[in-house]
C-alpha positions in Angstrom: 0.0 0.0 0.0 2.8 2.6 1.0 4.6 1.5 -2.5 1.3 2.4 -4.2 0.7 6.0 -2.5 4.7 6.8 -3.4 4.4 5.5 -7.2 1.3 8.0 -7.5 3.1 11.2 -5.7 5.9 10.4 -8.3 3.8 9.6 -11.2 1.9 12.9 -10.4 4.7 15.1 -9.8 6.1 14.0 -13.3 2.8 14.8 -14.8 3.0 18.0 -13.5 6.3 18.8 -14.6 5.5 17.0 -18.2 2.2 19.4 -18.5 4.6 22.8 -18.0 6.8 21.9 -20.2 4.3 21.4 -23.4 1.9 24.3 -22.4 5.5 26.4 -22.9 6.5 24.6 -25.8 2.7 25.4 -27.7 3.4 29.1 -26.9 7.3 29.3 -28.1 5.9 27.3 -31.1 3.2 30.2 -31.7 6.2 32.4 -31.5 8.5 31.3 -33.8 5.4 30.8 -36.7 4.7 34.8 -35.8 8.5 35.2 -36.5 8.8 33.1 -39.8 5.8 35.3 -41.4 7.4 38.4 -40.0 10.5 37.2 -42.1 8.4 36.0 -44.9 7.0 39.4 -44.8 10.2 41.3 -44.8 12.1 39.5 -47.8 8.3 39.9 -49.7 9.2 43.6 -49.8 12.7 43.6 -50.3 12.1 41.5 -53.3 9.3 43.7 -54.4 11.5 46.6 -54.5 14.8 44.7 -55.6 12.1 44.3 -58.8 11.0 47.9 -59.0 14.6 48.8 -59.4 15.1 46.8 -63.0 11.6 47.7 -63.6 11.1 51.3 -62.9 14.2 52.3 -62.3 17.5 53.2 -59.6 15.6 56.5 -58.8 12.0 55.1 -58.3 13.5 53.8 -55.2 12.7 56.3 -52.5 10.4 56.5 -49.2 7.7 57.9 -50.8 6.5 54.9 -53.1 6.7 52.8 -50.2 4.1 53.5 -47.2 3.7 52.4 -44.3 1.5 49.3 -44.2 -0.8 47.7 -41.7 -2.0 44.1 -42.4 0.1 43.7 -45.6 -0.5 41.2 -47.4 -4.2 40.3 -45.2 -2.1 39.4 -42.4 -3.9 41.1 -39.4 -1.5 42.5 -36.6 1.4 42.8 -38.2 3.1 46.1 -39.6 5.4 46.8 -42.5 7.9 49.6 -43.2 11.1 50.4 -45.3 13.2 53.2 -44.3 15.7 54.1 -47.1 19.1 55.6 -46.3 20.5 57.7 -50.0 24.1 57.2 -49.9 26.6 58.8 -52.3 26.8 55.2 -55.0 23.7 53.4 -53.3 20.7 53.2 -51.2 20.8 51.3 -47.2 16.8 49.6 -47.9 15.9 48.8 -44.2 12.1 46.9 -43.9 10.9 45.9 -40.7 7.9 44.0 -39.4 6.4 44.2 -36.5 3.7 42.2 -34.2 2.3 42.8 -30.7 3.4 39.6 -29.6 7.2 39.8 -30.6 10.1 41.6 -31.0 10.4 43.4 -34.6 12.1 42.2 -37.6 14.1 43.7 -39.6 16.3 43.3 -43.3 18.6 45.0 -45.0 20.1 45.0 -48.3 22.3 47.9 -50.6 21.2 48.7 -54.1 23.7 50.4 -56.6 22.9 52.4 -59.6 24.4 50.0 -61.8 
């Protein structure tokens, strides 16, 4: 009878430890899929201007063609924006994404006028 009682406290306090550990595992899983789109979302841009440059043009790139958005794409929550840094030979494209339940992402890439 004691052997039974001890086998159940352990057997519980396992369960309880094995419980934590997958509630946190569901929320740092939710995480990393906000991340990935947040990425997703970034290179989306980059590529979209990378193209506007051998479509348009070197001085098509600037700020003002490129607007802030909110829910690009239909994602809801999420926030898009390129900053764009003129240097003397090329532009600094900066894009970052960001969520209410992470930290914000951002990419960066040079394009010459070449």
């Amino acid at each position: 009878m004691v052997e039974l009682i001890v086998t159940l406290i352990f057997v519980g306090i396992a369960l309880t430890a094995l419980l934590g550990s997958f509630s946190t595992s569901v929320v740092k899983s939710t995480d990393s899929e906000a991340l990935t789109l947040a990425v997703e979302l970034a290179e989306a841009k980059l590529e979209q201007i990378q193209s506007d440059k051998s479509g348009r043009g070197y001085p098509y790139i600037s700020e003002e063609n490129y607007p802030e958005e909110t829910d690009p794409d239909g994602y809801a929550g999420y926030v898009r924006k390129v900053s764009i840094t003129p240097q003397t030979d090329y532009k600094e494209i900066t894009v970052t994404v960001t969520h209410p339940n992470m930290e914000e992402v951002s990419l960066s890439t040079i394009l010459a006028n070449y």
